[in-house]
VEXDREN-2710 file (C-alpha; in Angstrom, 1 decimal):
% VEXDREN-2710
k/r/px/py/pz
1/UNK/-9.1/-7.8/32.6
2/UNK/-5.6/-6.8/31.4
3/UNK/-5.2/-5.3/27.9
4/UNK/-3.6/-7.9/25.2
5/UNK/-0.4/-7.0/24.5
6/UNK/0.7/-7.6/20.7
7/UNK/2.5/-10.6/19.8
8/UNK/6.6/-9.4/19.6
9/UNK/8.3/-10.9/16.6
10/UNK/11.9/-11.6/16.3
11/UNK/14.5/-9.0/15.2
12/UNK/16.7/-10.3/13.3
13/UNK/19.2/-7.4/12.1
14/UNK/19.5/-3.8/12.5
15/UNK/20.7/-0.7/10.9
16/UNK/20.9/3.1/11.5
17/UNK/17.6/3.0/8.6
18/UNK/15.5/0.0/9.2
19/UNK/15.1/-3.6/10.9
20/UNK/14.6/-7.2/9.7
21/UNK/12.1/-8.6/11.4
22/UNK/10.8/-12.2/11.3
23/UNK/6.8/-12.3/10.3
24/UNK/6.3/-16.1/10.0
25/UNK/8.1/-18.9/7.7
26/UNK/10.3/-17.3/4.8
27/UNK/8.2/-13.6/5.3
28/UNK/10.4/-11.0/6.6
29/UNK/9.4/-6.7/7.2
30/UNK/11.7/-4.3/6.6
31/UNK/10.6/-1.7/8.8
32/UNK/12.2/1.9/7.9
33/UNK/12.5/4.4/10.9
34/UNK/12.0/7.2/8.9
35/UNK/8.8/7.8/6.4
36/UNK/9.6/5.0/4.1
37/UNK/7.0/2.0/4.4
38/UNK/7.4/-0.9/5.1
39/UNK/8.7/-3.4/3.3
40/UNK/7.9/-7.6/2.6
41/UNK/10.2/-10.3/1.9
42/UNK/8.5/-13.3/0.5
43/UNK/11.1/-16.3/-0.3
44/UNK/9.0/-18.6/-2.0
45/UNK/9.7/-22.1/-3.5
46/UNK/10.0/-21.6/-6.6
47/UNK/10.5/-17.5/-6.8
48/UNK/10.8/-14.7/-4.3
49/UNK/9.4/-11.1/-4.5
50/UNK/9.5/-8.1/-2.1
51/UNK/6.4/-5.8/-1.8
52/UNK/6.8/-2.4/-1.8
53/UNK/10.5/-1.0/-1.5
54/UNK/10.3/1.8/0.4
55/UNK/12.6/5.4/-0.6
56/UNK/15.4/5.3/-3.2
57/UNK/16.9/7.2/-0.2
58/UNK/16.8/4.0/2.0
59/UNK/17.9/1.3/-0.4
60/UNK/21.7/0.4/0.7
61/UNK/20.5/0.0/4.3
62/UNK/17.0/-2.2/2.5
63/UNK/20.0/-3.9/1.1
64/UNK/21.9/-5.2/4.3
65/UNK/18.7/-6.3/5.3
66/UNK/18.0/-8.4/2.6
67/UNK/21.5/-9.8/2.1
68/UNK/21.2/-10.7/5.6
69/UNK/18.3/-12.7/5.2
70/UNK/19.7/-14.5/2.4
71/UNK/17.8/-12.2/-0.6
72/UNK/19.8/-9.8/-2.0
73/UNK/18.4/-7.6/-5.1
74/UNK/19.3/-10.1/-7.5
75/UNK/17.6/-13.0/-5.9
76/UNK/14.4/-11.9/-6.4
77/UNK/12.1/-12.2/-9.2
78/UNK/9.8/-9.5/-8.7
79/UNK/8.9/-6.2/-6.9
80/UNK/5.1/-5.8/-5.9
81/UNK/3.6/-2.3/-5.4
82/UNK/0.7/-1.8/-3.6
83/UNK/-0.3/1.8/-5.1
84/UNK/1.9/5.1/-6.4
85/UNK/3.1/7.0/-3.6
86/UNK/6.4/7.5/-3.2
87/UNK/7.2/6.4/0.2
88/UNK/6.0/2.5/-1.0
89/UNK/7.6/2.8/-4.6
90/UNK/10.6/5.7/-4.2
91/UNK/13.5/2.6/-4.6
92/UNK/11.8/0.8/-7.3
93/UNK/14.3/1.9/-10.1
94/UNK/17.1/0.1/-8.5
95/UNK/15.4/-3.3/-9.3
96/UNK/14.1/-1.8/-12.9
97/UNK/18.4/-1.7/-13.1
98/UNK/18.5/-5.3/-12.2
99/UNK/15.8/-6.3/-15.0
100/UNK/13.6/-7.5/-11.6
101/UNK/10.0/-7.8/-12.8
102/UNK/7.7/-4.6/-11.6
103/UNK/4.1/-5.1/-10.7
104/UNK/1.7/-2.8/-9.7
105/UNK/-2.4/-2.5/-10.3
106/UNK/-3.3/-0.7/-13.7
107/UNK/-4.1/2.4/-12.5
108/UNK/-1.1/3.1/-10.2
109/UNK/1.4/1.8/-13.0
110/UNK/-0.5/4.3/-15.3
111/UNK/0.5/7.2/-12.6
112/UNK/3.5/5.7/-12.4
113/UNK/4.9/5.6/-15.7
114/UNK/3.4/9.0/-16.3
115/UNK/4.9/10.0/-13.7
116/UNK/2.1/12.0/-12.3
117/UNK/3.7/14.0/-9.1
118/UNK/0.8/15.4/-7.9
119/UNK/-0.6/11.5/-7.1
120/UNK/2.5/9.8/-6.5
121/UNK/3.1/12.8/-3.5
122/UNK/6.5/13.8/-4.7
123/UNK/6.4/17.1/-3.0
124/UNK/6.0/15.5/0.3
125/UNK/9.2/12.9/-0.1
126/UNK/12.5/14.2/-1.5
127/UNK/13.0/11.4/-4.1
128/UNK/14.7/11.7/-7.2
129/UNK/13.0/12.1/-10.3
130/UNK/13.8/9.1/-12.1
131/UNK/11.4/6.9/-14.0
132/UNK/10.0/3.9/-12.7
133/UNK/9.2/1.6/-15.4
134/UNK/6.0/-1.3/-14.6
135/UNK/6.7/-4.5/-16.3
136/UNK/3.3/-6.2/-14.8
137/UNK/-0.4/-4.5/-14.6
138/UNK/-2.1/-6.3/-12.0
139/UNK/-6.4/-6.6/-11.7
140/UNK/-8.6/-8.3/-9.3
141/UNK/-8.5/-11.7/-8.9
142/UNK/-4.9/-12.1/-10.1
143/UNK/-2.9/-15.0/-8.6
144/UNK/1.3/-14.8/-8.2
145/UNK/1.8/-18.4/-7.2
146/UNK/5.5/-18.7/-5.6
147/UNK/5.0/-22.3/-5.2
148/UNK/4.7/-22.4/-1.1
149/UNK/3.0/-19.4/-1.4
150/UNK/-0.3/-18.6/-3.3
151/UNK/-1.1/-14.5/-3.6
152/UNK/-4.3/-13.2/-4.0
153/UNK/-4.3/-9.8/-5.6
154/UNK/-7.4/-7.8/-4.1
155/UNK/-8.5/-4.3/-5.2
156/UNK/-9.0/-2.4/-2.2
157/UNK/-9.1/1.0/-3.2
158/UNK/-9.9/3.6/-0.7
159/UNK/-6.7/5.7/0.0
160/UNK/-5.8/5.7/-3.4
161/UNK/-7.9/4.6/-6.5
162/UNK/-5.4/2.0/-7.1
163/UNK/-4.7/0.1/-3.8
164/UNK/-4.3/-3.3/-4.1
165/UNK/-3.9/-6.0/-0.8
166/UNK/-2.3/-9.2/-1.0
167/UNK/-4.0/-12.2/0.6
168/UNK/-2.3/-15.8/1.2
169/UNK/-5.3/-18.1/2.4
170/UNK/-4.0/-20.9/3.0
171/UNK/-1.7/-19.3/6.0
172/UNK/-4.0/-16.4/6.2
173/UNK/-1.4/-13.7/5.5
174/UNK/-2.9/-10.3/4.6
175/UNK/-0.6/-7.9/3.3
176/UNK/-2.7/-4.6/3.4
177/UNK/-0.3/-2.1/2.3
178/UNK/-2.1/1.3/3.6
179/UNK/-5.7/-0.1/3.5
180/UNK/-5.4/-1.2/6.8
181/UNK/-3.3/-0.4/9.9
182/UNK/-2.4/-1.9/12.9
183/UNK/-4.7/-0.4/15.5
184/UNK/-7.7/0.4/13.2
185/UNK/-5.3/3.3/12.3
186/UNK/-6.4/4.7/8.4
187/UNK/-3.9/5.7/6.0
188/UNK/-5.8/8.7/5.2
189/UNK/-7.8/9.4/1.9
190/UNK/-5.8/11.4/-1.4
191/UNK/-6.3/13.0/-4.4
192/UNK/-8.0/9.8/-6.3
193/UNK/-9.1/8.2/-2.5
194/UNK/-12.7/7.7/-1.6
195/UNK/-14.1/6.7/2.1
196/UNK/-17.1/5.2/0.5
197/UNK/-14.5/3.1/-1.5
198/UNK/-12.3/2.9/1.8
199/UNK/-15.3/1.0/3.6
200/UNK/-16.7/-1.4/1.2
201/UNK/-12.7/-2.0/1.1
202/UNK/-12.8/-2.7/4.9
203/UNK/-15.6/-4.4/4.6
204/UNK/-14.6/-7.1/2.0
205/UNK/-11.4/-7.5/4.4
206/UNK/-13.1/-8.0/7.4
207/UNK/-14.9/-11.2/5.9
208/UNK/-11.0/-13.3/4.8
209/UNK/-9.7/-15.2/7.4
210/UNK/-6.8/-13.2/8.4
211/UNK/-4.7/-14.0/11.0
212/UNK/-1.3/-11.9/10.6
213/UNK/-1.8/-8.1/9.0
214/UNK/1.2/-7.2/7.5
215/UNK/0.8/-3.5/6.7
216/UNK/2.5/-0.5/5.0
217/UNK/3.8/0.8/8.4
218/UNK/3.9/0.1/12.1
219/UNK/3.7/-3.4/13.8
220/UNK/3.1/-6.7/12.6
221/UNK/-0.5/-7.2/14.5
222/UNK/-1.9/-10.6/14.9
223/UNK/-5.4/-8.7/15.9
224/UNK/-6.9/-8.2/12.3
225/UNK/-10.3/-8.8/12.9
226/UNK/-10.1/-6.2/15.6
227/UNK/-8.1/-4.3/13.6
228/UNK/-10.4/-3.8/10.6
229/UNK/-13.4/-3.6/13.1
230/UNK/-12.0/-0.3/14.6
231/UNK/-11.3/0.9/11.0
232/UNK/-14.7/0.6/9.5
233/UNK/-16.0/2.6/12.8
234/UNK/-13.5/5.6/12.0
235/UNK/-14.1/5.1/8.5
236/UNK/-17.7/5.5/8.7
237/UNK/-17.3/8.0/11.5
238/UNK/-15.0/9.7/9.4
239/UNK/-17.8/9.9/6.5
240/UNK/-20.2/11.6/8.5
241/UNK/-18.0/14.2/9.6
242/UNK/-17.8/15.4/5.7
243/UNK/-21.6/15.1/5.6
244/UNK/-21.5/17.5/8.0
245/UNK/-19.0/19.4/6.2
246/UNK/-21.3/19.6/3.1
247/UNK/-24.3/20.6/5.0
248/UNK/-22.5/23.6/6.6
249/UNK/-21.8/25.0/2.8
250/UNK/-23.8/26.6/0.5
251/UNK/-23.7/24.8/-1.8
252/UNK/-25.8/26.2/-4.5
253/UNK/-23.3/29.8/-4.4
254/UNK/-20.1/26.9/-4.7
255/UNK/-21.4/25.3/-7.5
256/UNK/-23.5/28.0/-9.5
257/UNK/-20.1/29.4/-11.4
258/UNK/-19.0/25.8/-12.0
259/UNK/-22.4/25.3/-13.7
260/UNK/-22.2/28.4/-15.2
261/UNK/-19.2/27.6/-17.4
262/UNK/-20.4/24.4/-18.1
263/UNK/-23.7/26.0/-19.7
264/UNK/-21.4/27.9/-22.0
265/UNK/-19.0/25.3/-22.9
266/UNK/-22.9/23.6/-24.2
267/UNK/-23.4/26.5/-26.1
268/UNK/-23.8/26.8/-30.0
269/UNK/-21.3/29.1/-31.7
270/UNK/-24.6/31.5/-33.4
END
């Protein structure tokens, strides 16, 4: 039997930076060919939003895109960020310019506006070091209603403490950001990640009924189910590799001087 091959969805422009590419009704990617992730158009009814944004460094070219599909900046309502690191949030100051509503789950807008470098990864992207201000803390369970589109804020942390995913039911449009990849692929586990939380993440995924994942980079993949099934495989396989990892240490000479300082931290001054 012949291997699937993915569904290919229209192009519609394309610049020397990125592409506009048609996901389903009034949903467009931005896909970046450098680092930058992806970004989501979402022209709703009543308001529009775009999640994530990408680098600052990429936002004229994110521009031409979204002119050409009919959005520019100041046509939509709000930005959505899926957690802190750079290459998702790096352009979100332009719209803070434009007075555009940012959103973002507590604990990423915390990093954010405290601009904690060490989580948002600024070391890895050459972004400049402006503030990026969160008008919206997001939680579980929230709903951004856009009129033809209904948006279920899920907390899927895992590769961050502060992931979020975005899930339309109705048109079964799941927005993963970095939870989950085309391919099963992970989007690895930092600083405040956990695979334990990665999995029960996966696993809460795998019971929606998705039928388009549109994630923080690569392809548009109308295979989620087999998407998420590979996942939780590596994800698990992934966990007993560090068991492993923690068997092969000793741990009790690790730990003993971390101990030992905490035994005289408890101590009475005599």
């Amino acid at each position: 039997m012949s291997e699937r091959k993915p569904t290919a969805f229209p192009i519609l422009m394309k610049n020397d930076i990125c592409s506009l590419i048609q996901a389903a009704d009034d949903v467009y990617q931005i896909r970046f060919s450098n680092r930058a992730a992806n970004a989501y158009l979402v022209r709703g009814s009543a308001r529009t939003i775009l999640i994530d944004v990408g680098l600052s460094s990429n936002y004229p070219a994110m521009v031409e895109c979204l002119t050409f599909a009919g959005c520019p900046p100041e046509k939509i309502d709000m930005v959505v960020l899926s957690h802190e690191h750079l290459d998702h949030i790096g352009a979100a100051w332009h719209f803070n310019e434009r007075r555009t509503y940012v959103a973002a789950h507590r604990l990423a807008a915390n990093k954010i506006m405290l601009r904690d470098d060490f989580s948002m990864l600024r070391k890895m992207f050459n972004e400049p070091n402006v503030p990026i201000n969160i008008d919206i803390w997001l939680e579980e369970g929230n709903l951004i209603d856009l009129g033809n589109f209904r948006l279920n804020v899920m907390y899927t942390p895992g590769h961050t403490s502060a992931c979020i995913t975005l899930f339309e039911q109705e048109k079964g449009l799941l927005f993963a950001a970095d939870t989950l990849m085309p391919g099963g692929v992970m989007g690895g586990v930092f600083g405040s990640g956990s695979i334990a939380d990665y999995i029960q993440s996966l696993e809460r995924i795998k019971g929606l009924n998705t039928k388009l994942l549109l994630s923080g980079h690569g392809r548009l993949s109308d295979t989620p189910q087999e998407d998420v099934r590979i996942a939780i495989a590596r994800s698990h396989g992934l966990l007993e590799d560090t068991a492993q990892l923690f068997d092969a240490l000793d741990t009790r000479s690790n730990f003993d001087p971390i101990m030992q300082s905490v035994r005289d931290l408890n101590k009475l001054d005599d």
